[in-house]
C-alpha positions as CSV (number, residue, x, y, z in Angstrom):
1,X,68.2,-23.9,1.3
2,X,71.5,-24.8,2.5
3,X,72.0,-21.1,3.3
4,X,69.3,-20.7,5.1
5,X,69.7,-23.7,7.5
6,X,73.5,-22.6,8.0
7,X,72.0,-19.2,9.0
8,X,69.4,-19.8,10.6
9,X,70.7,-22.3,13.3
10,X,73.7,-19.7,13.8
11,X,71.6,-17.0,16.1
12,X,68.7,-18.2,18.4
13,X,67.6,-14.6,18.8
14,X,67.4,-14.1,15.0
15,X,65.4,-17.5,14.8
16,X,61.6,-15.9,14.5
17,X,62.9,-12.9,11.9
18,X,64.4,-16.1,9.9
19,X,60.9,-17.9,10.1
20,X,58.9,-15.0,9.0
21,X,61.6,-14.3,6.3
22,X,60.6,-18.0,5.0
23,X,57.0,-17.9,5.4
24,X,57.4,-14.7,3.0
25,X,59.1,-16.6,0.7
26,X,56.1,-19.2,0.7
27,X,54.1,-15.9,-1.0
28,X,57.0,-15.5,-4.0
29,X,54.7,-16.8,-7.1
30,X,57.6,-19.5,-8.3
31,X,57.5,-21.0,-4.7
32,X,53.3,-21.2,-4.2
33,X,54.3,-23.2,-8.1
34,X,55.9,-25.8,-6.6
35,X,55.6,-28.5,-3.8
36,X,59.3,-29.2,-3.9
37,X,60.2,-25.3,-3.0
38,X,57.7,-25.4,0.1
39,X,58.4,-28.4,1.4
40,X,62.3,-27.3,1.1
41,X,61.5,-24.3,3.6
42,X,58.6,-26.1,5.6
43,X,61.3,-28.7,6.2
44,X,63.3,-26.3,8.3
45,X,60.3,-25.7,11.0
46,X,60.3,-29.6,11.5
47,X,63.3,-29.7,13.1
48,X,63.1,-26.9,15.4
49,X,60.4,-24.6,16.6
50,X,63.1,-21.3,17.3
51,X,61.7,-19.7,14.4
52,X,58.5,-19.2,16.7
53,X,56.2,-18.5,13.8
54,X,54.1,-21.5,13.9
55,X,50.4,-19.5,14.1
56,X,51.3,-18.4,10.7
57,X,52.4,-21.9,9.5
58,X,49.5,-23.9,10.6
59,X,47.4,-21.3,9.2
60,X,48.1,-22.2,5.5
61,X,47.3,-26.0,6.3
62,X,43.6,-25.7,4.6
63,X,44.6,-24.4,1.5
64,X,48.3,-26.2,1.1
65,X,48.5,-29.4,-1.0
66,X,48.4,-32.6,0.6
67,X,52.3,-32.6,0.5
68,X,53.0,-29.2,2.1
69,X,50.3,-29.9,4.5
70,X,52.2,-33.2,5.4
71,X,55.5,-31.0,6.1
72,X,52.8,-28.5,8.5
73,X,52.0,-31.7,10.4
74,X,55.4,-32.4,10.6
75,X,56.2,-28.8,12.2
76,X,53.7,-28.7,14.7
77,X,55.9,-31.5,16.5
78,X,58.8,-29.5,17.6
79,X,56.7,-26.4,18.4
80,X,54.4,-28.7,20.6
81,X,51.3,-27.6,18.7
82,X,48.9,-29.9,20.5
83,X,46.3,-28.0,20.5
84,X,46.0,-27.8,16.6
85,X,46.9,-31.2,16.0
86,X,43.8,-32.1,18.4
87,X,41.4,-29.9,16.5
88,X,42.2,-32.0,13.0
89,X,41.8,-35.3,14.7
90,X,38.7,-35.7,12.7
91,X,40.2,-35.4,9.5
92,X,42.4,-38.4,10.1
93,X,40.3,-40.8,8.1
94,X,39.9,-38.3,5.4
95,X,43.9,-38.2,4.9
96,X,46.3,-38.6,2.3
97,X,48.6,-41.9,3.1
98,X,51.5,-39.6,3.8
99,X,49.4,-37.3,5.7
100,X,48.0,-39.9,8.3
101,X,52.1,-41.1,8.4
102,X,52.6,-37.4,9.7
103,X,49.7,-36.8,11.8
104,X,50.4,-40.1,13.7
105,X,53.7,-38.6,14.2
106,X,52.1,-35.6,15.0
107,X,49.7,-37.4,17.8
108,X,52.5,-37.9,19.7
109,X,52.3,-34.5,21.3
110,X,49.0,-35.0,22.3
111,X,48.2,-34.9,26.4
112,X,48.7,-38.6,27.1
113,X,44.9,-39.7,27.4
114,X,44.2,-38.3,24.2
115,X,47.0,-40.0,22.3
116,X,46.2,-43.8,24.2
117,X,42.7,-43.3,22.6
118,X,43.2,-41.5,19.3
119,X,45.8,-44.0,18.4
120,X,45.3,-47.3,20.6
121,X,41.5,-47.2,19.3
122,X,40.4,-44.8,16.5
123,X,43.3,-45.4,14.4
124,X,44.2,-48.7,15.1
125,X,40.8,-49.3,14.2
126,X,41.4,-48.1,10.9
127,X,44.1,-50.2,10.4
128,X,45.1,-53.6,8.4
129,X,47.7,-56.4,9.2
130,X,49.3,-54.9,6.3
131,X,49.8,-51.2,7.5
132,X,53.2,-52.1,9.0
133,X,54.7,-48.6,8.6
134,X,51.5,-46.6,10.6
135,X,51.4,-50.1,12.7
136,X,55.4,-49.1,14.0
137,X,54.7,-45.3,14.0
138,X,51.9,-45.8,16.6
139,X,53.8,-48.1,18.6
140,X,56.8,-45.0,18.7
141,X,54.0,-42.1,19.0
142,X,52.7,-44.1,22.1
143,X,56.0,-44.9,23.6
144,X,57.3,-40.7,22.8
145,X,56.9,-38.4,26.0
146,X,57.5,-34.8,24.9
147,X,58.6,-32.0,27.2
């Protein structure tokens, strides 16, 4: 993994034949065996959406496990995916812990109307006195203006 964040941050215009080169690897039968070795490679599209392959990432949300698909919401972030992360709204209440964590990260890309009441309301909503951690990422996801 080391390797292939060295490499990959080292030529923009090689960025998308890095990202499809590690969504193939996702196919390799020892990877689809285990969470730890996708969430490894997912973990490189959260932190930058150069590898411009994010159709093909989002696309294997449905069928990943609930930690892969946590590390998909997480990568629709920096590629500014708001269009998909609007379309799973509804499955918010139907989350893993650690996915609704991620998708309220995820919300913050949302057009700002959408966010105020996805977050201010329907999640809040959802919500106890005791849900500090989602209470403090709703209170960054409202505050976050992405470009």
């Amino acid at each position: 993994m080391q390797y292939f964040a060295s490499v990959a941050f080292l030529s923009k215009e090689k960025q998308p034949i890095i990202g499809e080169q590690l969504l193939a690897i996702l196919d390799d039968r020892l990877v689809k065996s285990n969470d730890f070795f996708q969430i490894c490679i997912l973990n490189l599209f959260t932190v930058t959406n150069q590898f411009n392959n994010i159709a093909r990432l989002v696309s294997l949300y449905d069928s990943a496990s609930i930690n892969v698909q946590r590390e998909i919401l997480l990568a629709a972030i920096p590629a500014k995916c708001s269009s998909w992360v609007s379309e799973h709204k509804e499955k918010y209440l139907t989350m893993s812990p650690w996915c609704k964590r991620a998708f309220i990260l995820a919300s913050s890309i949302l057009p700002t109307d959408e966010k105020d009441v996805f977050l201010g309301k329907i999640v809040k909503l959802s919500l106890s006195n005791d849900d500090v951690l989602e209470q403090s990422l709703i209170k960054w996801a409202l505050k976050k203006k992405h470009k």
